[in-house]
PDB file of N, CA, C and O in Angstrom:
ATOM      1  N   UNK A   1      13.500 179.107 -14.793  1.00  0.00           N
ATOM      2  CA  UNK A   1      13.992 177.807 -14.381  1.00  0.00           C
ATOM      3  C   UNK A   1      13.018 177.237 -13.342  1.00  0.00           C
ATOM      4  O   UNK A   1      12.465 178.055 -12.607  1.00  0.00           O
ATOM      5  N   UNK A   2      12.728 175.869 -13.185  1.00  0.00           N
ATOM      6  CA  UNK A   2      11.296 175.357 -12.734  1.00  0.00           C
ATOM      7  C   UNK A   2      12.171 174.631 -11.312  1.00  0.00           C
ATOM      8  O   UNK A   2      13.199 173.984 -11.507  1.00  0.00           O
ATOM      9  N   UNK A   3      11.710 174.803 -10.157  1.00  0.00           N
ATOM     10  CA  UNK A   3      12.510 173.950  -9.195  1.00  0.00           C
ATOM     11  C   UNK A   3      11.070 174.086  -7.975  1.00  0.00           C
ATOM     12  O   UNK A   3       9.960 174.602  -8.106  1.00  0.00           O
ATOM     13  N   UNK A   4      11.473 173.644  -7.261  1.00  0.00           N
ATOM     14  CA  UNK A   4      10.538 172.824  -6.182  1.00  0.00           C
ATOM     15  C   UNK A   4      10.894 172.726  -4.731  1.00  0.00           C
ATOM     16  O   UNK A   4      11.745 171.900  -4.399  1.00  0.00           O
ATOM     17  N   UNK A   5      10.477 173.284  -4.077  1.00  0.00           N
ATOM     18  CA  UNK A   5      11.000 173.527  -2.564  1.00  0.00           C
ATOM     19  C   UNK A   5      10.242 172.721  -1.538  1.00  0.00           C
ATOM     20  O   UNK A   5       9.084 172.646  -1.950  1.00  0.00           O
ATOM     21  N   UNK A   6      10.333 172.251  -0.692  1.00  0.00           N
ATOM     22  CA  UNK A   6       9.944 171.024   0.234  1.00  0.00           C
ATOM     23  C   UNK A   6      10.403 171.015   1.274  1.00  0.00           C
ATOM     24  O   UNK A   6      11.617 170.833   1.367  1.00  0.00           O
ATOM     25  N   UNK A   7       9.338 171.272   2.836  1.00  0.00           N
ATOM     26  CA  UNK A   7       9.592 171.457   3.883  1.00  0.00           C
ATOM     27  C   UNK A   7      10.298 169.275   4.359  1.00  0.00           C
ATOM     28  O   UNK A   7      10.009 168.142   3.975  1.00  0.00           O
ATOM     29  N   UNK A   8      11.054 169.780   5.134  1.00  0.00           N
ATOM     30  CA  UNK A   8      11.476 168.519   5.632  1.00  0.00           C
ATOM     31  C   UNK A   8      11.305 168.570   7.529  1.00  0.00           C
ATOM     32  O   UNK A   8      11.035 169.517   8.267  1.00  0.00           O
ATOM     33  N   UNK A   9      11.550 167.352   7.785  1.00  0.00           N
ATOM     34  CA  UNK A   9      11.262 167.549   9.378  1.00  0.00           C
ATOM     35  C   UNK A   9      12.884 167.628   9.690  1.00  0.00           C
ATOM     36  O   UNK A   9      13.723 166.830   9.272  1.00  0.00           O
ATOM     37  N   UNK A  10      13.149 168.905  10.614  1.00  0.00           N
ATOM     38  CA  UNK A  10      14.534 169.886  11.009  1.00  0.00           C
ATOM     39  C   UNK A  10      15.411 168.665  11.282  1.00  0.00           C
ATOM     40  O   UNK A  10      15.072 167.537  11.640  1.00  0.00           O
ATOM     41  N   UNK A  11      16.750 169.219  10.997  1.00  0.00           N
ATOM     42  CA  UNK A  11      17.765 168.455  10.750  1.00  0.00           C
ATOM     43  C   UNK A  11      19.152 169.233  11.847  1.00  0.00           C
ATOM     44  O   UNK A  11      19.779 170.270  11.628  1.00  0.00           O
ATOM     45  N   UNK A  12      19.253 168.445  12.807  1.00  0.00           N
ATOM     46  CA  UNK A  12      20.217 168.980  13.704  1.00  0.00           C
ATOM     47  C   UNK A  12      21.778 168.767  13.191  1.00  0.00           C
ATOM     48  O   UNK A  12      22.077 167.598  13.435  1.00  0.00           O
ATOM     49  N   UNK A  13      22.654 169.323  12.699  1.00  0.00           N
ATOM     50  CA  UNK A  13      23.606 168.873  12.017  1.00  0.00           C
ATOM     51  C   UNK A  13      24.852 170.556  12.368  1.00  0.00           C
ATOM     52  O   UNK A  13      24.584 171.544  13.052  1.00  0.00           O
ATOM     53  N   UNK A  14      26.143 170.248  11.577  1.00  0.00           N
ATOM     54  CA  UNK A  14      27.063 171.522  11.490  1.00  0.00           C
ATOM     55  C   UNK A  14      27.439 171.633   9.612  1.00  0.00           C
ATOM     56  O   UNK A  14      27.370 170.864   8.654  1.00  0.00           O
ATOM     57  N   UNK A  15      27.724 172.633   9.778  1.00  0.00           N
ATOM     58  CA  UNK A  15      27.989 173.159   8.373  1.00  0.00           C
ATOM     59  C   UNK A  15      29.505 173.696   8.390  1.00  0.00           C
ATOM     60  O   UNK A  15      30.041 174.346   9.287  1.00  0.00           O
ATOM     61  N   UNK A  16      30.001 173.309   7.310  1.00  0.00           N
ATOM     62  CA  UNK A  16      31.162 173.933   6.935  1.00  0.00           C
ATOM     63  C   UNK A  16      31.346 175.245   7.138  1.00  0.00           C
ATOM     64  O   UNK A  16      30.540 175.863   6.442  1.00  0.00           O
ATOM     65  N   UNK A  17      32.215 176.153   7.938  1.00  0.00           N
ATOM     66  CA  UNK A  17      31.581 177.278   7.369  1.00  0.00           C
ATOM     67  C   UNK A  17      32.294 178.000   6.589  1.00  0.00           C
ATOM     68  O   UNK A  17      31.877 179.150   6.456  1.00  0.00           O
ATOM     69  N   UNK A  18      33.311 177.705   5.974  1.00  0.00           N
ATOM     70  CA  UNK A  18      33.508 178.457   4.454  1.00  0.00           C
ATOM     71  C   UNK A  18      32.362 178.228   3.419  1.00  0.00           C
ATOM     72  O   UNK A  18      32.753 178.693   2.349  1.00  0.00           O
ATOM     73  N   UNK A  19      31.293 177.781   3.313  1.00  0.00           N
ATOM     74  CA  UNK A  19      29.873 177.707   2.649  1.00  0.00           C
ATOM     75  C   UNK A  19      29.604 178.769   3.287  1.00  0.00           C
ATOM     76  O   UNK A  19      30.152 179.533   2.492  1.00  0.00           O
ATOM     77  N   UNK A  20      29.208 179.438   4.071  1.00  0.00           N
ATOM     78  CA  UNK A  20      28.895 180.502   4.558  1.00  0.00           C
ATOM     79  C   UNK A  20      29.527 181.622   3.897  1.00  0.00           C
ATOM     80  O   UNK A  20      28.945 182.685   3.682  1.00  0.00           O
ATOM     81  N   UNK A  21      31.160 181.281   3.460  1.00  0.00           N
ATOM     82  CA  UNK A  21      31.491 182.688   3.080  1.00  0.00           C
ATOM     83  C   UNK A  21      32.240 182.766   1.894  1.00  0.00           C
ATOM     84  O   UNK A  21      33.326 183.333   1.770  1.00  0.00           O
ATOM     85  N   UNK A  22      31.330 181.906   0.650  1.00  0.00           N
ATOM     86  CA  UNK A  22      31.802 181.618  -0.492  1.00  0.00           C
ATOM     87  C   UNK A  22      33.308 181.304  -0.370  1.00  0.00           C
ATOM     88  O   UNK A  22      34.221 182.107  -0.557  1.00  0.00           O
ATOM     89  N   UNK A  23      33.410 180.097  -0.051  1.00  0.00           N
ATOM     90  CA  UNK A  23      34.394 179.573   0.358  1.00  0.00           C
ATOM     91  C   UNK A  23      35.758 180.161   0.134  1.00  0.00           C
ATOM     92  O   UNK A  23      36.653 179.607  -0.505  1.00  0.00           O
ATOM     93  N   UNK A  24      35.828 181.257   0.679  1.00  0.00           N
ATOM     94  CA  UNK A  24      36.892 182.148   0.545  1.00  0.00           C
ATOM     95  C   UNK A  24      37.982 182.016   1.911  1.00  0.00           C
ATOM     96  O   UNK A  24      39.195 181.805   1.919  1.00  0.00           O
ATOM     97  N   UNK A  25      36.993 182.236   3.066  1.00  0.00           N
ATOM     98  CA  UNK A  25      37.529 181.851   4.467  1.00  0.00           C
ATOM     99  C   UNK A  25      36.989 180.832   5.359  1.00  0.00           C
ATOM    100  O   UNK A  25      36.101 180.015   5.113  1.00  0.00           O
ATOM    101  N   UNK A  26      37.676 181.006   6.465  1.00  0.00           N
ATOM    102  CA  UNK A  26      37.108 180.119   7.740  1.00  0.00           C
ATOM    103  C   UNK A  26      37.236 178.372   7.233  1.00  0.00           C
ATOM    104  O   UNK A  26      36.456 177.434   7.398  1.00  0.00           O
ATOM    105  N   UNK A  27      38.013 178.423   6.844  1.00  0.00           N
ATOM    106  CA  UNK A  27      38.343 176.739   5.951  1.00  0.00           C
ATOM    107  C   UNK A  27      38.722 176.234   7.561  1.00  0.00           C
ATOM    108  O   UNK A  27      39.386 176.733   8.469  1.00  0.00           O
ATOM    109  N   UNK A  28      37.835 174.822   7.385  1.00  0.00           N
ATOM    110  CA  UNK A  28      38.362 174.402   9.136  1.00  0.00           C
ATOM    111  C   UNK A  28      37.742 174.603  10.367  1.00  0.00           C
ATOM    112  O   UNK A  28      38.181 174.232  11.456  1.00  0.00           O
ATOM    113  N   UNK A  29      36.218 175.486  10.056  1.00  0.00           N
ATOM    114  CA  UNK A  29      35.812 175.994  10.882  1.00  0.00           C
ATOM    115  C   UNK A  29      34.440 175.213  10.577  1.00  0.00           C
ATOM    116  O   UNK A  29      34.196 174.427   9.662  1.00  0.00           O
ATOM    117  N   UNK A  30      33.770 175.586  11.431  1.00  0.00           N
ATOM    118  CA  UNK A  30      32.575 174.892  11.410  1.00  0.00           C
ATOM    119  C   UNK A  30      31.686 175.442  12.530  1.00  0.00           C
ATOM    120  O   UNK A  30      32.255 175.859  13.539  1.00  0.00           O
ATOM    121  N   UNK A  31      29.967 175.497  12.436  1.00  0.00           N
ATOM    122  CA  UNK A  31      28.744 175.740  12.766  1.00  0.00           C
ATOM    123  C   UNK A  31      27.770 175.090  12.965  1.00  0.00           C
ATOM    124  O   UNK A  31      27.531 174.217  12.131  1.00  0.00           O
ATOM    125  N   UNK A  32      26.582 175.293  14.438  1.00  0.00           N
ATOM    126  CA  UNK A  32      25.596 174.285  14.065  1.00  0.00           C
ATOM    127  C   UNK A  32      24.909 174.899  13.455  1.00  0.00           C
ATOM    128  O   UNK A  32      25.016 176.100  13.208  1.00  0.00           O
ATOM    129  N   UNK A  33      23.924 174.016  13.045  1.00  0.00           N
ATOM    130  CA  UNK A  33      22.850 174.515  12.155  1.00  0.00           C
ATOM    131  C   UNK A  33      21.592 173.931  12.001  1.00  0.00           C
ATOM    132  O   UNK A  33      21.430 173.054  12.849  1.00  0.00           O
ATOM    133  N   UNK A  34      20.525 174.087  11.166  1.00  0.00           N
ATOM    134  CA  UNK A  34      19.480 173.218  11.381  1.00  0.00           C
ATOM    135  C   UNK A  34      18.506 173.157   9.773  1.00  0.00           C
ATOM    136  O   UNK A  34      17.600 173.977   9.622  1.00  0.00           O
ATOM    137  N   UNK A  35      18.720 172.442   9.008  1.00  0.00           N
ATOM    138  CA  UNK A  35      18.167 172.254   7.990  1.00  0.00           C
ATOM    139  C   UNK A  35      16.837 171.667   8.004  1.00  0.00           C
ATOM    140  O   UNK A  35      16.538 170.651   8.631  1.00  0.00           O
ATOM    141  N   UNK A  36      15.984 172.422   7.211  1.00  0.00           N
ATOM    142  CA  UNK A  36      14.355 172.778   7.510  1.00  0.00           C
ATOM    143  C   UNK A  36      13.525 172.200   6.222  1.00  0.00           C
ATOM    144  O   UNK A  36      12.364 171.793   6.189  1.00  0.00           O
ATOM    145  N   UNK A  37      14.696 172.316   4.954  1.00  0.00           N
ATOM    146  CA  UNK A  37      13.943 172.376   3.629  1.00  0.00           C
ATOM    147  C   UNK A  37      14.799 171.964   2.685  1.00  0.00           C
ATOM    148  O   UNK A  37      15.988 172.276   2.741  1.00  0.00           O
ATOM    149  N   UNK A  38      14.429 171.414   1.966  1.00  0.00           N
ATOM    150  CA  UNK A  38      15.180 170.945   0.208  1.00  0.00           C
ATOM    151  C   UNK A  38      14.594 172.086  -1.001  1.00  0.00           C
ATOM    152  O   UNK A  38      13.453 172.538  -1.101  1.00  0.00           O
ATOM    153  N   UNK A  39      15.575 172.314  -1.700  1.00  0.00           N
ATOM    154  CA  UNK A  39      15.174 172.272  -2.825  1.00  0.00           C
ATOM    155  C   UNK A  39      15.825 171.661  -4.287  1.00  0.00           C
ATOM    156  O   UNK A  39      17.009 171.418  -4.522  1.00  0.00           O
ATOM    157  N   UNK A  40      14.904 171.535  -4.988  1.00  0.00           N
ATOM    158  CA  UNK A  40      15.217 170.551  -6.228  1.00  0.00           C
ATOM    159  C   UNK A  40      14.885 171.109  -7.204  1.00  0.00           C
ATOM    160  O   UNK A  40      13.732 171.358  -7.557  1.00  0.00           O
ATOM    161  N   UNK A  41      16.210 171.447  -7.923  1.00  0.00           N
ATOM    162  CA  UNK A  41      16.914 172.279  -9.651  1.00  0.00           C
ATOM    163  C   UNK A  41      16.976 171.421 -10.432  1.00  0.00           C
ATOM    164  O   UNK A  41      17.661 170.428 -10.185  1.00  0.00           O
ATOM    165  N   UNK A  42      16.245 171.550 -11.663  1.00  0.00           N
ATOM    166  CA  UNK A  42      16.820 170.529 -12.370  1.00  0.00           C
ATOM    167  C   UNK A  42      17.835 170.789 -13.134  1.00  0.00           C
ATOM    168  O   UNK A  42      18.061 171.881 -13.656  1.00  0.00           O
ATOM    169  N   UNK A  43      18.578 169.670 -13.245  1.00  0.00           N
ATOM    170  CA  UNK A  43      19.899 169.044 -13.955  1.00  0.00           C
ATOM    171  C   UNK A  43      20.919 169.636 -12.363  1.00  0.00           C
ATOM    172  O   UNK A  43      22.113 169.873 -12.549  1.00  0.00           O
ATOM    173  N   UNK A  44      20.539 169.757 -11.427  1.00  0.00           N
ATOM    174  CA  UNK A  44      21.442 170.088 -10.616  1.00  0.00           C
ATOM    175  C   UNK A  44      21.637 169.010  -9.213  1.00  0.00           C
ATOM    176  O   UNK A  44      20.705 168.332  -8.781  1.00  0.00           O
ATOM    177  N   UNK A  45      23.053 169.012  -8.612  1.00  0.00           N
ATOM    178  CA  UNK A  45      22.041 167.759  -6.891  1.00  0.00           C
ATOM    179  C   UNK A  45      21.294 168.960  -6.057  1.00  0.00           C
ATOM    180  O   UNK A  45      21.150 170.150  -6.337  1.00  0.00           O
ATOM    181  N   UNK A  46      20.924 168.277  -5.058  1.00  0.00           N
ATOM    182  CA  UNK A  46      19.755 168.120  -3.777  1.00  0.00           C
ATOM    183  C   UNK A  46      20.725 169.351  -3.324  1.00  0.00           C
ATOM    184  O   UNK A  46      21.954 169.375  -3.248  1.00  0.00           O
ATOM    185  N   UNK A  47      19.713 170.418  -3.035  1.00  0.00           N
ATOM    186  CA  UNK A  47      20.147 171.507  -2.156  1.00  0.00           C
ATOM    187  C   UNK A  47      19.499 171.892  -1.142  1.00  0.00           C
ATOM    188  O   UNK A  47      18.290 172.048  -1.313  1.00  0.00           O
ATOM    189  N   UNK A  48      20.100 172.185   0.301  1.00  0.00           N
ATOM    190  CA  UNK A  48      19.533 172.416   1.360  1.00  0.00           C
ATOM    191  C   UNK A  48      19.094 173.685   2.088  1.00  0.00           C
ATOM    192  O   UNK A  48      19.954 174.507   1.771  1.00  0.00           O
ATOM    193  N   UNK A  49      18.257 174.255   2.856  1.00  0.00           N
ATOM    194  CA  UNK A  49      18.502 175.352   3.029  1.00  0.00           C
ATOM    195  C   UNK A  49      18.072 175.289   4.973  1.00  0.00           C
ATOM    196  O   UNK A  49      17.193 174.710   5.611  1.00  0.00           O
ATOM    197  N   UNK A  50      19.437 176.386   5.427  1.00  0.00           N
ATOM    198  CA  UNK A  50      19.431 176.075   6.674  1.00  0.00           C
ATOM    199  C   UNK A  50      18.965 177.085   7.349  1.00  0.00           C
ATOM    200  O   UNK A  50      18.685 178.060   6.652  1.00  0.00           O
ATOM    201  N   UNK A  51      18.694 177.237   9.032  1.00  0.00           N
ATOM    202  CA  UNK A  51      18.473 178.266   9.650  1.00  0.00           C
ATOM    203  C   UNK A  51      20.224 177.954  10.739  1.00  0.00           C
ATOM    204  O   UNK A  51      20.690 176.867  11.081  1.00  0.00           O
ATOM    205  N   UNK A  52      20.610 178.928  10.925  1.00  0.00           N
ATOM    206  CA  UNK A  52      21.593 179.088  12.020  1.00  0.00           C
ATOM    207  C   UNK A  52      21.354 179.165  13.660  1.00  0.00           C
ATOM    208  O   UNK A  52      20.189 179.406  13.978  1.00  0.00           O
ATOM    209  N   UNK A  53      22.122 179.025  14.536  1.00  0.00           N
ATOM    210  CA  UNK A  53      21.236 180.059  15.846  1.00  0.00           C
ATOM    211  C   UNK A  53      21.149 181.339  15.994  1.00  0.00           C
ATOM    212  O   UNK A  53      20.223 181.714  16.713  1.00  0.00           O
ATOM    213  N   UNK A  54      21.917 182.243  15.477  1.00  0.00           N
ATOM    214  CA  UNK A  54      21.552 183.656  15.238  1.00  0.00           C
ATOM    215  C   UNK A  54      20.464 184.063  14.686  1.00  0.00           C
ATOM    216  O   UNK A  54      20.031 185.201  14.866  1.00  0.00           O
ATOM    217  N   UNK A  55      19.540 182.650  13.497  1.00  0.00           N
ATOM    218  CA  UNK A  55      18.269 183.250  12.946  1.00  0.00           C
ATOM    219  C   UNK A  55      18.775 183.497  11.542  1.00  0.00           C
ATOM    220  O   UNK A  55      17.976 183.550  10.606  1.00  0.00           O
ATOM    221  N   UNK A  56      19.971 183.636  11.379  1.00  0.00           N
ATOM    222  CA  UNK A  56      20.300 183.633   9.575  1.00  0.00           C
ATOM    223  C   UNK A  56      19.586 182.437   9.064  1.00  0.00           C
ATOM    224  O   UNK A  56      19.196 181.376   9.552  1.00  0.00           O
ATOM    225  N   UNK A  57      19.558 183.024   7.857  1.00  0.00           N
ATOM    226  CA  UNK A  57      18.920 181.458   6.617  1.00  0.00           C
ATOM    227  C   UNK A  57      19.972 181.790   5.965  1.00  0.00           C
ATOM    228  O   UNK A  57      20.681 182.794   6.044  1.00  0.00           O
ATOM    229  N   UNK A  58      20.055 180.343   4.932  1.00  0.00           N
ATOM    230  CA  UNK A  58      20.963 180.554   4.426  1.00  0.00           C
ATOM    231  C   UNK A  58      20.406 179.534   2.647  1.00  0.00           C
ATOM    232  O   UNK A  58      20.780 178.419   3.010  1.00  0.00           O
ATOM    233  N   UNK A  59      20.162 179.433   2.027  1.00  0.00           N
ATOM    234  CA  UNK A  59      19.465 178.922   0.906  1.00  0.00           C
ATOM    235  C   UNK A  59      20.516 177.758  -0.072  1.00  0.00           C
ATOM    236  O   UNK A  59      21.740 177.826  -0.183  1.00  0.00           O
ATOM    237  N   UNK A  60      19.988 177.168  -0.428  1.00  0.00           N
ATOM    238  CA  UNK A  60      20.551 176.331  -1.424  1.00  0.00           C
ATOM    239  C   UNK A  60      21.382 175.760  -1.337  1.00  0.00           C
ATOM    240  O   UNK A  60      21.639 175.214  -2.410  1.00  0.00           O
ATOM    241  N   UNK A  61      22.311 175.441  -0.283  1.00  0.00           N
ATOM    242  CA  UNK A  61      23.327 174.320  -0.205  1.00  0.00           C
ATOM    243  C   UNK A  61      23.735 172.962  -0.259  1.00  0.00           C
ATOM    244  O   UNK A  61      23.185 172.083   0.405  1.00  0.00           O
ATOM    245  N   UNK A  62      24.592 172.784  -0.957  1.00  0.00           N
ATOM    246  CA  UNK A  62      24.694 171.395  -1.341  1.00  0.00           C
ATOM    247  C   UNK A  62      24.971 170.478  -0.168  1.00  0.00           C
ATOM    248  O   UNK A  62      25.093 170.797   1.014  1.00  0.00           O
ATOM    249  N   UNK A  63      25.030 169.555  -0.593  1.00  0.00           N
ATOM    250  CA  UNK A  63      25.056 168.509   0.839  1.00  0.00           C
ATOM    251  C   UNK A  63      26.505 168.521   1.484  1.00  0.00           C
ATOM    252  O   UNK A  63      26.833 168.224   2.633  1.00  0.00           O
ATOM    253  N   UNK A  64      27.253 168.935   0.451  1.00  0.00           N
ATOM    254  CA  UNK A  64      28.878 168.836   0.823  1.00  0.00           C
ATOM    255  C   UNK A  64      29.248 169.804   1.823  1.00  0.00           C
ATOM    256  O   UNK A  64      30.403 169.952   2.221  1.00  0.00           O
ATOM    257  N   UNK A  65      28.088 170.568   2.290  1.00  0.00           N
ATOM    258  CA  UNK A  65      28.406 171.641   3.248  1.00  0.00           C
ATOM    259  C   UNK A  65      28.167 170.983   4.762  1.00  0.00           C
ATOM    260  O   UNK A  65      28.456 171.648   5.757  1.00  0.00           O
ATOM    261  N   UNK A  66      27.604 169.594   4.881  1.00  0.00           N
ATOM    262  CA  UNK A  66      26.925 169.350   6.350  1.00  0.00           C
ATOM    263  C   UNK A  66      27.707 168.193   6.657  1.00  0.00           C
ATOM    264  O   UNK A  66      28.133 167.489   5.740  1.00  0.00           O
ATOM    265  N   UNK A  67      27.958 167.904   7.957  1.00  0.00           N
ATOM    266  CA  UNK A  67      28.517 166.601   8.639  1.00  0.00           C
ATOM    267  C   UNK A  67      27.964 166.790  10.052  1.00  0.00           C
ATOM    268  O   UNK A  67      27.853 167.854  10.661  1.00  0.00           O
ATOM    269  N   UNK A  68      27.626 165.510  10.477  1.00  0.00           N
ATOM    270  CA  UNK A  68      26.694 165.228  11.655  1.00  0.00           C
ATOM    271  C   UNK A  68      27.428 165.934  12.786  1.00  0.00           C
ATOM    272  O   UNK A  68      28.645 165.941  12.606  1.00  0.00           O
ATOM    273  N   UNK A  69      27.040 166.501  13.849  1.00  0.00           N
ATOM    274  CA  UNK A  69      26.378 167.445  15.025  1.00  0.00           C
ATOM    275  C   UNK A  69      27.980 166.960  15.950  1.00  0.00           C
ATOM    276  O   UNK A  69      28.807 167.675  16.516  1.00  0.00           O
ATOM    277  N   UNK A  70      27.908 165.400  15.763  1.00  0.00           N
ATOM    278  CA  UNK A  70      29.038 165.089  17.064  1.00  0.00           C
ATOM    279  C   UNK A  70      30.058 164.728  16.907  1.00  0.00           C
ATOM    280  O   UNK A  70      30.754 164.290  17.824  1.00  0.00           O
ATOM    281  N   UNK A  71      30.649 164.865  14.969  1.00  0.00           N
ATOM    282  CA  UNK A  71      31.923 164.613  14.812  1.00  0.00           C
ATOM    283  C   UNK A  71      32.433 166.476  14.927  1.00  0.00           C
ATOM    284  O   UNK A  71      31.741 167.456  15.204  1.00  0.00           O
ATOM    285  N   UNK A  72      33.790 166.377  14.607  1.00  0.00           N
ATOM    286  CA  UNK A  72      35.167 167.456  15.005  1.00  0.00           C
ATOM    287  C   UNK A  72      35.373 167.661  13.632  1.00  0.00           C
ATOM    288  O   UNK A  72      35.801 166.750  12.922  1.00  0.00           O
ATOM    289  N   UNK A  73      35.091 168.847  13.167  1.00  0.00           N
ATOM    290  CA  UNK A  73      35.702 169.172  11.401  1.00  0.00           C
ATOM    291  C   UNK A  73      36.902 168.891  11.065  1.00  0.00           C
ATOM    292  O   UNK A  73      37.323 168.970   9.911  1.00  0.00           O
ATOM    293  N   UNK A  74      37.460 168.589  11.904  1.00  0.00           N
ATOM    294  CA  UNK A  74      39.231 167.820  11.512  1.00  0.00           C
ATOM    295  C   UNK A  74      39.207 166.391  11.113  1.00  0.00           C
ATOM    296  O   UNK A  74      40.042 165.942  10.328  1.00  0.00           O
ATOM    297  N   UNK A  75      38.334 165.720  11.599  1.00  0.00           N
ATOM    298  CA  UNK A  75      38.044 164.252  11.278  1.00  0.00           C
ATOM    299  C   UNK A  75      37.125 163.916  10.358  1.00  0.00           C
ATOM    300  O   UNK A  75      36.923 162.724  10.125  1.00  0.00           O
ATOM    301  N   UNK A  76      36.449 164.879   9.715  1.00  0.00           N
ATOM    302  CA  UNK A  76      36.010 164.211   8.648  1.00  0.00           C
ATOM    303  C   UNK A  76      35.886 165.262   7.398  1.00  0.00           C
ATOM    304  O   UNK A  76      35.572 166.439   7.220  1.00  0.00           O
ATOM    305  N   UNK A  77      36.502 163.664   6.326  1.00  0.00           N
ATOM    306  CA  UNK A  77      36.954 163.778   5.326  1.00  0.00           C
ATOM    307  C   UNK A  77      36.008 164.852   4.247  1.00  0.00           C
ATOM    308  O   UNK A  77      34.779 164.908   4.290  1.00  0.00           O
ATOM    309  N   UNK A  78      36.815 165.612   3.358  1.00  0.00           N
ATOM    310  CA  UNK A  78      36.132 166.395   1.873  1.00  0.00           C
ATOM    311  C   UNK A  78      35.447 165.210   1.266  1.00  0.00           C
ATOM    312  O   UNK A  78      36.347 164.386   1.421  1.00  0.00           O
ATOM    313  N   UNK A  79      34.717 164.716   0.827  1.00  0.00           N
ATOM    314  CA  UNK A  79      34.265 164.237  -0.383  1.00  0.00           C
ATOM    315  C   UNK A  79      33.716 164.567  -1.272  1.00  0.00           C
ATOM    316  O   UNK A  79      33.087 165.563  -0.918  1.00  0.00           O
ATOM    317  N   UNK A  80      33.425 164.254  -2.827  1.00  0.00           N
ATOM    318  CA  UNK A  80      32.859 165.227  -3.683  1.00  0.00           C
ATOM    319  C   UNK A  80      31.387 164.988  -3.511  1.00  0.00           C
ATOM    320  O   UNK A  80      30.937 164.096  -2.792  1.00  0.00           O
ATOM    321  N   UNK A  81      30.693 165.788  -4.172  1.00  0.00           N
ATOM    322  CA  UNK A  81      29.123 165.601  -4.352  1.00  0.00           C
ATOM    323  C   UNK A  81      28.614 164.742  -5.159  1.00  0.00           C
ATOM    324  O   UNK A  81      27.538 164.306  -4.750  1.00  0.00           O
ATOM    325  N   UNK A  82      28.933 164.357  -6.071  1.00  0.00           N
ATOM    326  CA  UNK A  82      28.307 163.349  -6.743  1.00  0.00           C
ATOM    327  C   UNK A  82      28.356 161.964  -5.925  1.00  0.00           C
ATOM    328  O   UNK A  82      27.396 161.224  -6.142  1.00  0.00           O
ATOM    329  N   UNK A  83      29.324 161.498  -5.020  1.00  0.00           N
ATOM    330  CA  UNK A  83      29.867 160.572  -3.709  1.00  0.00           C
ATOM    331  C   UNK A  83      28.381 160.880  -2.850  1.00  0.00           C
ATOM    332  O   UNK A  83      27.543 160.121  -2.364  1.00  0.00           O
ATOM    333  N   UNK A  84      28.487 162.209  -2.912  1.00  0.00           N
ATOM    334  CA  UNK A  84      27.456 162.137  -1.030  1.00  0.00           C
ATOM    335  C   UNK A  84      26.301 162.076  -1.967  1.00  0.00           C
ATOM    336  O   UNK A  84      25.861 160.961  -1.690  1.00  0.00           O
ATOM    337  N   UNK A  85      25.650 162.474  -2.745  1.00  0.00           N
ATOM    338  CA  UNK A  85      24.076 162.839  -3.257  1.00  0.00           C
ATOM    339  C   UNK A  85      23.961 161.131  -3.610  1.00  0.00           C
ATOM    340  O   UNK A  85      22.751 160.917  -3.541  1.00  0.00           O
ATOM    341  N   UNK A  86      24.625 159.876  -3.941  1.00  0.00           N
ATOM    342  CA  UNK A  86      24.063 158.693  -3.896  1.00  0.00           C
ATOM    343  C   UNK A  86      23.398 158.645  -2.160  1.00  0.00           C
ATOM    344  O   UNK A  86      22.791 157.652  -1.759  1.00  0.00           O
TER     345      UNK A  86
END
């Protein structure tokens, strides 16, 4: 499968963090984080890949995992991906 990886300039943001744990737990919870890089699948959307502050990476996440740095994970809304990737 042919895809394409692309440094971006770092992205100060929080992540869901049930993305972190195949969304099994921690629903409600949330992390900062810092997105470094894209990569691009085809027939698939825009996936991100982050560093944590512990130094974890974390690869391929969709955009539906991030909301900006200074909102409260209670206030903002699920939306689907095909919504956020316009």
């Amino acid at each position: 499968m042919a895809y394409l990886n692309a440094d971006i300039p770092p992205i100060y943001c929080k992540i869901r963090k049930e993305y972190l744990y195949d969304l099994t737990k921690h629903h409600g919870e949330s992390e900062d984080c810092c997105v470094f890089s894209v990569t691009s699948i085809t027939d698939r959307a825009l996936l991100f890949n982050i560093m944590l502050p512990n130094g974890a990476c974390f690869w391929r996440l969709p955009i539906s995992a991030f909301f900006q740095e200074k909102f409260d994970r209670t206030v903002v809304p699920d939306m689907p991906i095909d919504q956020l990737q316009l």
